[in-house]
C-alpha positions in Angstrom: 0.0 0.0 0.0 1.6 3.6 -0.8 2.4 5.8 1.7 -0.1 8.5 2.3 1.5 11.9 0.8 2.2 14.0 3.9 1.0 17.8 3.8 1.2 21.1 6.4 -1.2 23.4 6.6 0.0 26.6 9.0 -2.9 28.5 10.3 -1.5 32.0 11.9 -4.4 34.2 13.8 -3.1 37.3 15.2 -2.6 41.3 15.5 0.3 42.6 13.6 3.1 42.9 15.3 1.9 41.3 18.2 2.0 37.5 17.0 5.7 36.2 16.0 4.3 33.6 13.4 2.3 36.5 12.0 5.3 38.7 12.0 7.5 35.8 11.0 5.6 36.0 7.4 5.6 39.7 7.4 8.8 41.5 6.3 9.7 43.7 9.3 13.1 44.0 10.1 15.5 46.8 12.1 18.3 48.1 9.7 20.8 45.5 10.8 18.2 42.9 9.2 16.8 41.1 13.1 14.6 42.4 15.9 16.3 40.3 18.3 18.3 37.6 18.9 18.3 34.0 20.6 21.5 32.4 22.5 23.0 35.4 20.6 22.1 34.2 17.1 20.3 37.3 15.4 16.7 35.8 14.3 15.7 37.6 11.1 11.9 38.0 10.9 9.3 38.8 7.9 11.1 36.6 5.0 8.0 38.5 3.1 6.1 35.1 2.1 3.1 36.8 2.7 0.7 37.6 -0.2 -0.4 41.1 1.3 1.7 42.3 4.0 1.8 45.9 6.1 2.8 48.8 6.0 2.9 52.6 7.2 3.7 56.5 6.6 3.1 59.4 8.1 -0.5 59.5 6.4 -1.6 56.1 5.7 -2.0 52.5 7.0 -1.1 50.5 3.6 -2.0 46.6 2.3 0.7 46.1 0.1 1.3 43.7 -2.5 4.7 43.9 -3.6 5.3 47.2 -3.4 2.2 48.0 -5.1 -0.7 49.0 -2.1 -4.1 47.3 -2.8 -5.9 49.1 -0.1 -4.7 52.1 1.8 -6.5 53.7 5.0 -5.7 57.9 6.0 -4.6 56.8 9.3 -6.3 59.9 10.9 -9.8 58.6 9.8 -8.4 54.9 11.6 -10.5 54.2 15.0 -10.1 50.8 16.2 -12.9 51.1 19.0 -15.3 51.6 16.2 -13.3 50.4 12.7 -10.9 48.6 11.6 -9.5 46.4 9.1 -7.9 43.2 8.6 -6.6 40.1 6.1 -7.5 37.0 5.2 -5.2 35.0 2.9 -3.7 31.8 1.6 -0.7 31.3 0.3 2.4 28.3 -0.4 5.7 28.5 1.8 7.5 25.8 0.6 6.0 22.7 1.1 3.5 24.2 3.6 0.2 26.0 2.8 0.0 28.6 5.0 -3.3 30.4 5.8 -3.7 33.4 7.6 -5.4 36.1 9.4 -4.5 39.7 10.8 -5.9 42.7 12.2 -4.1 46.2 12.1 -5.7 46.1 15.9 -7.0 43.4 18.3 -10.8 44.6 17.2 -9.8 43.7 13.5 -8.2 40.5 14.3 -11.6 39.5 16.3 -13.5 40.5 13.5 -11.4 38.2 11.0 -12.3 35.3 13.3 -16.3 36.0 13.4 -15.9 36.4 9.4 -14.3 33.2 9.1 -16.5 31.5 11.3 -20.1 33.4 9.9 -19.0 34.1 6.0 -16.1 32.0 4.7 -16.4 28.5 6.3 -20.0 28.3 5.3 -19.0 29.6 1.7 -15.5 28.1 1.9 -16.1 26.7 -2.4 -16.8 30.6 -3.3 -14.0 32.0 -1.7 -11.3 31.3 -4.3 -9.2 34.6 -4.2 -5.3 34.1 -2.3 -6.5 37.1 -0.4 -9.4 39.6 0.9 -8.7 42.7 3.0 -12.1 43.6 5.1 -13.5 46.2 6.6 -15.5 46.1 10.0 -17.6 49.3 10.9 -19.2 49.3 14.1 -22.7 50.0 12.5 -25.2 50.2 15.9 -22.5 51.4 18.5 -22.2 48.1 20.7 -18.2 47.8 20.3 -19.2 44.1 18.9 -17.9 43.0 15.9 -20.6 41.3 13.8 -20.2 39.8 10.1 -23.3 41.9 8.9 -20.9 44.8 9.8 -17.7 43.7 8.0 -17.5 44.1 4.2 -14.5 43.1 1.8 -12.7 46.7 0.5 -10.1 44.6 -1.3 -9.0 40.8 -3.2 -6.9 39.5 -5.3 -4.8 36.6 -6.4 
């Protein structure tokens, strides 16, 4: 009998910058290329395998792909208690598939976990893009993220 071909799946849920296996697929890095070290061996984080990835100015939160943005937010219009935004994707890191979701804040990355759970799983054969940045809008003031309040700003392949 053959061997049954083995396969990873990686499922990463957390805020930016506050998850290493999120930032370990995110390419963030200090000038001398690590953010810190281990038994004195630099780590380097954000090897960039990401689809979409993050990034700032002084003006905007960006979604990049590349270095192209496919979604950008005027950070001064950004309000986490009441909005936020956040990314759901799929990608290949070698042998492993790798899927993935991210808030800018923790309200974002809860939201990306009730749109999974409400929108996506139920849907999973119609979601067929690598990526969708979303959009939740507190829309009746309760500080609750609900999926009728989070809509899909941005997707791609």
């Amino acid at each position: 009998m053959p061997r049954p071909r083995r396969f990873f799946v990686i499922f990463l849920l957390g805020i930016l910058l506050g998850n290493l296996p999120v930032v370990f697929v995110q390419p963030f890095t200090d000038p001398r290329g690590d953010l810190f070290d281990i038994n004195g061996q630099p780590v380097r984080l954000g090897r960039g395998d990401a689809i979409i990835t993050f990034s700032a100015n002084t003006t905007h939160y960006r979604f990049m792909k590349g270095s192209s943005p496919v979604y950008s937010v005027a950070i001064s219009t950004h309000s986490s208690s009441r909005s936020d935004y956040f990314v759901v994707q799929v990608y290949v890191d070698g042998s492993r598939t790798v899927f993935s979701m991210w808030g800018i804040a923790e309200t974002g990355t809860y939201a990306s976990g009730i749109y999974f759970a409400d929108t996506i799983y139920p849907n999973i054969a119609t979601y067929t893009k690598s990526y969708y940045v979303c959009k939740w809008t507190d829309l009746n003031n309760d500080r609750i993220q609900q999926s009728n309040e989070i809509s899909v700003v941005a997707s791609g392949t």
